[in-house]
C-alpha positions in Angstrom: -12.4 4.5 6.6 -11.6 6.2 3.6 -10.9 3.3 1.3 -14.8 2.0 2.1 -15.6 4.7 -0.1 -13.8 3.6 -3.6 -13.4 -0.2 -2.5 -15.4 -1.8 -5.6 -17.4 -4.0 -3.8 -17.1 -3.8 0.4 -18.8 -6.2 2.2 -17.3 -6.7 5.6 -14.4 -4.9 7.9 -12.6 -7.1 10.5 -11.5 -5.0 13.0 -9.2 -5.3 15.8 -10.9 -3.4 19.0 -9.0 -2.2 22.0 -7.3 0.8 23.3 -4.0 2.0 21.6 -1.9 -0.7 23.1 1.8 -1.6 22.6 1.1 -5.2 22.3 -0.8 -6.7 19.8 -1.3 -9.8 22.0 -3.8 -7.2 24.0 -5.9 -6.8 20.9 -9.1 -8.6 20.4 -9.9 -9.2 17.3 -13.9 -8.6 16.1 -15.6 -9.1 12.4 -18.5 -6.9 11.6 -20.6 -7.5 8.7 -21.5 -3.9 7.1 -24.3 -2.7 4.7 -23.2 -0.7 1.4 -24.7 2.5 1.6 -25.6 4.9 -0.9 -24.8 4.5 -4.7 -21.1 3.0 -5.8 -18.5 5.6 -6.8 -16.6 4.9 -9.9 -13.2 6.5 -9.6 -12.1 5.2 -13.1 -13.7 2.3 -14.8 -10.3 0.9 -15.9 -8.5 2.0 -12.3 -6.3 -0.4 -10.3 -5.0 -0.3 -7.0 -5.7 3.1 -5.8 -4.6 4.7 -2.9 -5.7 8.0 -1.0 -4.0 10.4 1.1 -5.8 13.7 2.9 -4.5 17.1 1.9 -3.2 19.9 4.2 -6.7 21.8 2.8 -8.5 18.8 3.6 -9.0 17.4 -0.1 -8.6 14.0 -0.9 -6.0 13.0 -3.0 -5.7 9.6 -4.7 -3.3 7.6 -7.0 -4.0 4.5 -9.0 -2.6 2.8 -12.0 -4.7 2.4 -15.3 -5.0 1.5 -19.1 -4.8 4.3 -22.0 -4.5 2.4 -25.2 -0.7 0.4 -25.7 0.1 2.4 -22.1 0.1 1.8 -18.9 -0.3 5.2 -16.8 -0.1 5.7 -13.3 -3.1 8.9 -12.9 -3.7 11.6 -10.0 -7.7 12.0 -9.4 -9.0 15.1 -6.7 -12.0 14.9 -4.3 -13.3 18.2 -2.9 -16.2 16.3 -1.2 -15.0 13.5 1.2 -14.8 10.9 -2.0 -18.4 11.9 -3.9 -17.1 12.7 -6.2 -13.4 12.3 -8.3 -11.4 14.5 -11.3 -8.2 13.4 -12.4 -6.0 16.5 -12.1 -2.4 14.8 -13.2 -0.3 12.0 -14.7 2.5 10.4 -12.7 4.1 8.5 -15.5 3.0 6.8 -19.1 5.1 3.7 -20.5 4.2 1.2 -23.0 2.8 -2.2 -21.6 5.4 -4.2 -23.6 8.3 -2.9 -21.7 7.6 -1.0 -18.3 5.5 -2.6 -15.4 4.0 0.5 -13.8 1.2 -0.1 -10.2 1.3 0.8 -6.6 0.9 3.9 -6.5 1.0 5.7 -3.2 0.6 9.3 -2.9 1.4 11.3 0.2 1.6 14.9 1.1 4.8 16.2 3.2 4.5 18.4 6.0 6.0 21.0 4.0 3.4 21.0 1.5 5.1 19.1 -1.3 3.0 15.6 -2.2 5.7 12.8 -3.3 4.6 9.8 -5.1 5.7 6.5 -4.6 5.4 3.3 -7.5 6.4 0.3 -8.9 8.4 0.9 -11.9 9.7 -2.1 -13.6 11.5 -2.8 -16.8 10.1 -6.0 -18.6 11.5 -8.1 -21.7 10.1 -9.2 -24.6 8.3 -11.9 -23.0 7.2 -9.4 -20.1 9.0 -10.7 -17.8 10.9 -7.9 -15.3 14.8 -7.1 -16.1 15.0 -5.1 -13.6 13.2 -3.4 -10.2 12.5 0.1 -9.1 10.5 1.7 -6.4 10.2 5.0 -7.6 9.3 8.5 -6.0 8.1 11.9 -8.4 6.8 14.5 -6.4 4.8 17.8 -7.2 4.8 20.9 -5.9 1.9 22.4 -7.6 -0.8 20.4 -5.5 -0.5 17.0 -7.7 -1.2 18.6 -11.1 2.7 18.3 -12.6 5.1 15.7 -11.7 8.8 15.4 -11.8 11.4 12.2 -10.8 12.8 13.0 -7.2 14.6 9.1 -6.4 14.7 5.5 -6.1 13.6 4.1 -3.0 15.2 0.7 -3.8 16.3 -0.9 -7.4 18.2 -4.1 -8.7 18.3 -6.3 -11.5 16.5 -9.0 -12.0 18.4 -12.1 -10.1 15.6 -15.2 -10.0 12.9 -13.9 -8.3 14.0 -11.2 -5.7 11.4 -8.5 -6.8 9.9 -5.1 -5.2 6.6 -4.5 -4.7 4.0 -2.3 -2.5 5.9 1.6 -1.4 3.8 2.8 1.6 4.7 6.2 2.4 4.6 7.4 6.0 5.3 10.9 7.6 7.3 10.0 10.5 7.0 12.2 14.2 10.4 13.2 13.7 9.9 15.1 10.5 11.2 12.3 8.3 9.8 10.3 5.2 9.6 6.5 6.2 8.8 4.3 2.9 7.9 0.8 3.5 7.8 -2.7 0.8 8.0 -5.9 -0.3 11.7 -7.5 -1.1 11.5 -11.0 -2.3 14.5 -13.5 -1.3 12.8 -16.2 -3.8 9.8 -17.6 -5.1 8.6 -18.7 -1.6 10.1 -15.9 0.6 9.5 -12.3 0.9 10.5 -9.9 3.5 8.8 -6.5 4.6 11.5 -3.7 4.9 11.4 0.3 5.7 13.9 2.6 4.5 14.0 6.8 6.0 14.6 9.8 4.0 15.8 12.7 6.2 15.7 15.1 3.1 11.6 14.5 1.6 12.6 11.4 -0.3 15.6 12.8 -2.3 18.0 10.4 -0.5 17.5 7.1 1.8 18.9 4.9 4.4 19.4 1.7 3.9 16.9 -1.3 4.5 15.6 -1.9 7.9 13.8 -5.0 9.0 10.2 -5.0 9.2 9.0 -8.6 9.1 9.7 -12.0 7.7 13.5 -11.6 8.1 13.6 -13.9 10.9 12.0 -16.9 9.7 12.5 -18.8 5.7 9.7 -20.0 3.6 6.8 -16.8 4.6 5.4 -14.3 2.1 5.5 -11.0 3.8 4.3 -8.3 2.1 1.4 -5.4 1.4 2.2 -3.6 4.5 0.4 -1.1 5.9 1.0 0.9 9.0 -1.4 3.1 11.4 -0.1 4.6 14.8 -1.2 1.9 17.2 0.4 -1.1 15.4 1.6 -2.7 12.1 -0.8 -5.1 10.2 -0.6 -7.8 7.5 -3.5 -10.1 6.7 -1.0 -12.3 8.9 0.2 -10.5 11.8 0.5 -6.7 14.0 3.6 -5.8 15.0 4.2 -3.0 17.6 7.0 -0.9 18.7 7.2 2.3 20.8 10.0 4.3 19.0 7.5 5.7 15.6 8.4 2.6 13.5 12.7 3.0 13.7 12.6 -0.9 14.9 9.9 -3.8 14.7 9.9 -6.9 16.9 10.6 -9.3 14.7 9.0 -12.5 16.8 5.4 -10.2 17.9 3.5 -12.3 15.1 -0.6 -12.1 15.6 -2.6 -13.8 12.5 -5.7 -11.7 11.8 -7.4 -13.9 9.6 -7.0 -17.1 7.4 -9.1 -17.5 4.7 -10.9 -20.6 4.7 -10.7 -24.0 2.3 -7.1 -22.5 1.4 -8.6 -19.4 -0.3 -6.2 -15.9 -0.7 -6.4 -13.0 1.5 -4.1 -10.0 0.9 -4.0 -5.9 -0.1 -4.6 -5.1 3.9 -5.1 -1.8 5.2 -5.3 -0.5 8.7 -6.1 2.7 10.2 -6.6 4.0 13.7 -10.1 5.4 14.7 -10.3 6.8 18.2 -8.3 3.9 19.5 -10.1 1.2 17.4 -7.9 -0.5 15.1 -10.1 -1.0 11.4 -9.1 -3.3 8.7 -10.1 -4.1 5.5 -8.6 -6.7 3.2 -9.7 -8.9 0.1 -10.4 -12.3 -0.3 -11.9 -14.6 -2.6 -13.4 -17.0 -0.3 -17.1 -16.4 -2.4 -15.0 -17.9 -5.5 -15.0 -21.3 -6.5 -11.0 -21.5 -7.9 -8.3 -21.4 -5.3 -5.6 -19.3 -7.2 -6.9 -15.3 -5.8 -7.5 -14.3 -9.3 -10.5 -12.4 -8.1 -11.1 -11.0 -4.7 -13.5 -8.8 -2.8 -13.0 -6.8 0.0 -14.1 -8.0 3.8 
């Protein structure tokens, strides 16, 4: 699993083990405790929330967002080596922390070659607090080195708390560019939604229900999507037409952290039929708000 090998500190995968099945109620969910091996590999001391996507050359590509002085920058790093080893080739964007709220960074490569990047891209007052929402997309077409804007995903003004979070970028069968998020409704509700671009991200559908829609008072979000199913730390949802429609009421929990501890930032992927996930938690902490969090 490719994020074991820049995951700070990795200490267990849950995994859901089966055949690629339609129905996540078919799925039997396993926990396996795994040894670290080998010495840790610092991407960027100062990195957050990196992502990795594989190249058509078979390099790994990753984005992440990161400190440089007043700025916050959202960086491009190369591996040539299956993750030994990292270089950051390219910047994404730079904006000053006092006004611009720049993370999730998502990078993907198109089947055409071009890699499009996908981010939170937020304006913030004074106080820091967000005026307004973006989910942005820059692409590159000289193999992640120089970027350029190509759209908005999604983007509103600040209206209570009705915020954007998490892109996830996903090459759909059909040759179109399916980018997934977080909408928040309110403080307490939050809804997963999918938008397609038919064009490589220059233009999008509208929003498309994903989860959370159905029901009031549940904080959907993170998502992240592998071919035999969809996964939060909460639930996998399936659906047989490449991710155009989600059934709303298919709800499986994966995994509740105990003593009312956080669990969140999943990610799934399909190996050979097995279903891996990995996810963080701060069940080894001693305060209940998940201010710090490992990965399990």
């Amino acid at each position: 699993m490719l994020s074991s090998l820049f995951s700070t500190a990795l200490f267990a995968i849950a995994t859901l083990h089966s055949r690629v099945s339609a129905s996540p109620t078919n799925l039997v969910l396993r926990a396996a405790v795994v040894s670290y091996n080998g010495p840790q590999v610092v991407v960027d001391p100062v990195g957050v929330y990196m992502r990795v996507t594989r190249l058509h050359d078979g390099s790994l590509l990753g984005g992440y967002a990161a400190g440089d002085g007043s700025n916050k920058v959202l960086r491009v790093t190369k591996s040539t080596n299956e993750g030994a080893s990292w270089k950051v080739i390219g910047t994404v964007d730079s904006q000053p922390y006092a006004s611009h709220d720049l993370d999730n960074a998502f990078p993907l490569q198109l089947p055409g070659g071009r890699i499009v990047f996908a981010f939170r891209n937020h304006d913030l007052d004074s106080n820091k607090m967000p005026t307004y929402f973006r989910l942005t997309v820059c692409y590159s077409d000289d193999g992640g080195v120089d970027w350029r804007y190509l759209s908005q995903i999604d983007e509103r003004a600040t209206n209570g708390v009705n915020g954007l979070w998490e892109p996830f970028l996903r090459n759909a069968r059909d040759g179109s560019l399916q980018a997934y998020y977080s909408s928040e409704n309110s403080g307490g509700d939050q809804d997963n939604l999918m938008r397609i671009s038919r064009d490589g991200g220059k233009t999008w559908s509208g929003p498309r229900p994903v989860s959370g829609v159905d029901r009031d008072g549940t904080r959907d979000g993170m998502t992240g999507v592998a071919e035999a199913g969809y996964f939060t730390v909460d639930a996998v949802y399936s659906d047989d037409d490449d991710g155009l429609t989600w059934q709303q009421g298919n709800r499986q929990r994966i995994y509740t952290a105990a003593s009312r501890r956080g669990a969140g930032a999943p990610s799934v992927i399909n190996i050979g039929g097995t279903l891996v996930v990995d996810f963080m938690t701060n069940e080894t902490k001693t305060q209940i708000a998940p201010s710090s969090m490992v990965d399990r």
